[in-house]
FIGU-10332 format. One record per residue (C-alpha): residue in one letter; x, y, z. Coordinates in Angstrom, 3 decimals. Example, Ala and Ser with C-alpha at 12.3 -4.5 7.8 and 13.67 -1.06 7.14 Angstrom:
<sites>
SITE,A,12.300,-4.500,7.800
SITE,S,13.670,-1.060,7.140
</sites>
This chain:
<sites>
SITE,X,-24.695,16.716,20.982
SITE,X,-23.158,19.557,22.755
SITE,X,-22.964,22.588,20.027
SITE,X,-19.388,24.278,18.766
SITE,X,-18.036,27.320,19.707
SITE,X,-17.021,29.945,17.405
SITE,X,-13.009,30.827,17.576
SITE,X,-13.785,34.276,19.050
SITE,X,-16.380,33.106,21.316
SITE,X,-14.852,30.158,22.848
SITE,X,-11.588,32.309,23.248
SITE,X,-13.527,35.004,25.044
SITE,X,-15.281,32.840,27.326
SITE,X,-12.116,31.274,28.254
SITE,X,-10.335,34.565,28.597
SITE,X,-12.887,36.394,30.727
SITE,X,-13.713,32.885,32.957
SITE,X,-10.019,33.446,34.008
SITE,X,-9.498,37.008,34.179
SITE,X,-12.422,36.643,36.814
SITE,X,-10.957,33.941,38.510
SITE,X,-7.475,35.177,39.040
SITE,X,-8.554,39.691,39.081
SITE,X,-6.291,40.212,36.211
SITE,X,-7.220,42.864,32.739
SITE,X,-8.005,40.868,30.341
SITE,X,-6.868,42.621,26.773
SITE,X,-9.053,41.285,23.990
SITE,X,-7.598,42.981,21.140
SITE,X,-4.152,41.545,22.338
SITE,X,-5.926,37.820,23.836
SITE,X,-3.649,38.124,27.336
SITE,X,-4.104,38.837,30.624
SITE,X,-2.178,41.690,32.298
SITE,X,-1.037,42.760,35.555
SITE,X,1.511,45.170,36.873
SITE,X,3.409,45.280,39.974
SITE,X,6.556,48.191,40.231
SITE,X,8.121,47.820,37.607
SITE,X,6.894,44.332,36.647
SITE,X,4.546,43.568,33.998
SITE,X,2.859,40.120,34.511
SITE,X,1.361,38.586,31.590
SITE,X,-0.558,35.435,30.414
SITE,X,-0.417,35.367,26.294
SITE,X,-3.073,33.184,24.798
SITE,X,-2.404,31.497,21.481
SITE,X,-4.801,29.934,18.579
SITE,X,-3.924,26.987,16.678
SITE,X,-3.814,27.751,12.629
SITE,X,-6.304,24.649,12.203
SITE,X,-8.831,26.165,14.204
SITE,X,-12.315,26.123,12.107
SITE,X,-15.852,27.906,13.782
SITE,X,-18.592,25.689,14.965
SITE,X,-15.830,22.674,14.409
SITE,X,-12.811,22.746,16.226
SITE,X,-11.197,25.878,18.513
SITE,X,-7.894,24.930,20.411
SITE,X,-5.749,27.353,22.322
SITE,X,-2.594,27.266,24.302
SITE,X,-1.012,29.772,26.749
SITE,X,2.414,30.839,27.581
SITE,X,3.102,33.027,31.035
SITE,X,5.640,36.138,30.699
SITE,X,6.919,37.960,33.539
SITE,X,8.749,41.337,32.440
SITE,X,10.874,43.785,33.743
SITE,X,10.238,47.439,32.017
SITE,X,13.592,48.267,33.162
SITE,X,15.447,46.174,30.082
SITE,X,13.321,47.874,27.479
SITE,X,10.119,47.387,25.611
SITE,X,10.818,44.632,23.009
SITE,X,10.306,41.042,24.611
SITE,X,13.518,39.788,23.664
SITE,X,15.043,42.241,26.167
SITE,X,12.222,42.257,28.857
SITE,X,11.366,38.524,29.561
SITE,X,12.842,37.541,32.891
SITE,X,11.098,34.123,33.695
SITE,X,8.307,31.959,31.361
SITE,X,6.038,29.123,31.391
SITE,X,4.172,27.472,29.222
SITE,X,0.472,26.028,29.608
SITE,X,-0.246,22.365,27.964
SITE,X,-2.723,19.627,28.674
SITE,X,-1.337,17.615,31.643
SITE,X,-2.370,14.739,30.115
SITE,X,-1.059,15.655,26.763
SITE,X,-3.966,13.779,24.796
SITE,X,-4.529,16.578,23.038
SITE,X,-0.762,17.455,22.539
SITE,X,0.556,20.856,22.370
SITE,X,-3.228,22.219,22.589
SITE,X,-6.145,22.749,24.763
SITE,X,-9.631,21.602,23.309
SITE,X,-12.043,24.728,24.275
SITE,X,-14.861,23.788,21.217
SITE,X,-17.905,22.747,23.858
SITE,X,-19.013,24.461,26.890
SITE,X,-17.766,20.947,28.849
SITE,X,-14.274,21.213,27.345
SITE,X,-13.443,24.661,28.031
SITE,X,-15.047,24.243,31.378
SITE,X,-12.586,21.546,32.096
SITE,X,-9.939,23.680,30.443
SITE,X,-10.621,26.268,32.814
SITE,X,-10.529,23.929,35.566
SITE,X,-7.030,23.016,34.763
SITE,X,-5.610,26.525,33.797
SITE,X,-7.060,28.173,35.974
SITE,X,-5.296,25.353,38.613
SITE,X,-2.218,25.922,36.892
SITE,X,-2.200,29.479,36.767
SITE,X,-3.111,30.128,40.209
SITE,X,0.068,28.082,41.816
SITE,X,2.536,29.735,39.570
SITE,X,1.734,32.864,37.866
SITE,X,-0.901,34.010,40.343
SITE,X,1.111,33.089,43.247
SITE,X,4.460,34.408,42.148
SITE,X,2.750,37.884,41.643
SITE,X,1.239,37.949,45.135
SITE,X,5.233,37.697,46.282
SITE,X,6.129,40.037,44.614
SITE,X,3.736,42.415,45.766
SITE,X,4.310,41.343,49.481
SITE,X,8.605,41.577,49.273
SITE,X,10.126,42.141,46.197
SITE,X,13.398,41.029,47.095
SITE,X,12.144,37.462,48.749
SITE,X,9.792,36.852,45.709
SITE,X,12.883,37.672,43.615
SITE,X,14.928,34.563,45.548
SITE,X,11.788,32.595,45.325
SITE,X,11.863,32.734,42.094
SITE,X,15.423,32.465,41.779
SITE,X,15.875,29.434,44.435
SITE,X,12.813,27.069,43.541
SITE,X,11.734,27.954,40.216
SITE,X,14.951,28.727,38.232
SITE,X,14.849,25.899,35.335
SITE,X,11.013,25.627,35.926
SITE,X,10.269,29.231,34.793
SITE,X,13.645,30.115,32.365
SITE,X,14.733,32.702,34.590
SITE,X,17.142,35.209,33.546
SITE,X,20.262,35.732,35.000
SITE,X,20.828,39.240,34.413
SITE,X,17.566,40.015,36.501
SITE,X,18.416,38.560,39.451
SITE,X,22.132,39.966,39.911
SITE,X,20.602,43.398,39.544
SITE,X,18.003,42.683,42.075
SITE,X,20.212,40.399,44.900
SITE,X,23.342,41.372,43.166
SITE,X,25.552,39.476,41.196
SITE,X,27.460,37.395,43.660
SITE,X,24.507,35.603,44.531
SITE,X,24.714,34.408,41.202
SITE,X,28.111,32.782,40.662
SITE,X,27.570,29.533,42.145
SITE,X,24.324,29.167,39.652
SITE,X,26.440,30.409,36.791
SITE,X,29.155,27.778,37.251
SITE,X,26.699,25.021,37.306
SITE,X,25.229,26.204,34.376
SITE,X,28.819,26.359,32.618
SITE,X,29.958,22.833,33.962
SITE,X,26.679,21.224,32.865
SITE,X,27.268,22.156,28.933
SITE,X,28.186,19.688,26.340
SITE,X,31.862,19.847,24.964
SITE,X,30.791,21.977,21.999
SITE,X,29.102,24.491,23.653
SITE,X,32.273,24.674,25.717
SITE,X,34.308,25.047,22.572
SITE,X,31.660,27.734,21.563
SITE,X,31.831,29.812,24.820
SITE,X,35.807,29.582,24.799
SITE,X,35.242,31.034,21.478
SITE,X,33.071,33.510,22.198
SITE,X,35.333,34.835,25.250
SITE,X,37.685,35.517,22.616
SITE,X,35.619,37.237,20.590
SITE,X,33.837,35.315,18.057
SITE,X,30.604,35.871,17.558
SITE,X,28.954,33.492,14.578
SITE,X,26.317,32.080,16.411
SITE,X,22.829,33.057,17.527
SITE,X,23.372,32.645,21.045
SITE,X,26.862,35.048,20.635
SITE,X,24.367,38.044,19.854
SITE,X,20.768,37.532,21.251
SITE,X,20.259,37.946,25.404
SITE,X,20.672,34.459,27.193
SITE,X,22.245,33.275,30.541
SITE,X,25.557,32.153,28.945
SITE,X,25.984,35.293,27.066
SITE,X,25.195,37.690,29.937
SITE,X,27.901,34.741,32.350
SITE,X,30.985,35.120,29.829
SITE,X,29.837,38.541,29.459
SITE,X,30.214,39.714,33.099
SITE,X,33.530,36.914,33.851
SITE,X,31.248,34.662,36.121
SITE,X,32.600,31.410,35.325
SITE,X,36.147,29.814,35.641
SITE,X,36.608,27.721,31.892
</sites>
């Protein structure tokens, strides 16, 4: 029987496997893995579950950030795109099983797979043409990775963006209509109305015909 990882070593191995495998820093006090290109900051976050237990059960997930310094330091300003990391086969749910030296090897495997075609790869664009990664990311990965709007009208400017920002309007349900009609005219008693979102930063900058 294949002996259990502690939490901190089974999240180490992990963390350092892939920060080989993909050249990225690997912060241990902060469990990511960190890269920076301009202004950019590209980021893998790596998350414990609460039930983990030493030498019994260690789980993780991960969630990809991309960030643009320009909008500040606090992530609620800064995140321009995100993905999150799950088991494909979702057997194990939200979490991946890293206890044994097989499962995080096969762990790896898969992250590591994941990573490479989407995090890994939208860096290396980036640092080839920043303006063609930014449509890239804008044309093939917009619902995929959460992009913000606000990023790519400063980038391509904002006319590239009205088409996308209609479509986004036309698509919502009738109350989030009614909420957005509201908002236009100045109400503002709902979390959306305040925090940094696509429809916000659309009503906000007169995108949309409602």
């Amino acid at each position: 029987m294949e002996s259990v990882f502690s939490v901190e070593e089974a999240t180490q191995k992990l963390l350092t496997k892939l920060s080989e495998a993909i050249d990225w820093k690997y912060l241990k006090s902060q469990r990511c893995l960190k890269k920076t290109v301009k202004n950019l900051v590209f980021e893998i976050n790596f998350f414990t579950s609460k039930w983990n237990l030493s030498h019994q059960k260690v789980e993780v997930a991960a969630e990809f950030h991309l960030r643009c310094k320009n909008y500040g330091k606090l992530p609620v300003n800064n995140v321009i795109a995100t993905i999150s990391y799950h088991p494909k086969n979702r057997e194990g749910g939200y979490w991946y099983d890293i206890s044994t030296e097989k499962k995080l090897l096969s762990t790896f495997e898969d992250l590591n797979d994941r990573i490479q075609k989407t995090a890994v790869t939208l860096c290396t664009q980036f640092e080839s043409d920043y303006p063609v990664a930014t449509e890239i990311l804008f044309r093939d990965h917009f619902d995929e990775y959460m992009v913000h709007l606000d990023f790519i009208a400063d980038t391509l400017g904002i006319s590239v963006i009205r088409e996308k920002a209609q479509e986004i309007y036309d698509s919502l349900p009738a109350e989030m209509r009614r909420q957005a009609l509201a908002y236009k005219n100045g109400v503002k008693n709902k979390a959306w109305m305040i925090n940094r979102n696509n429809l916000k930063y659309i009503i906000d900058n007169d995108l949309i015909k409602m």
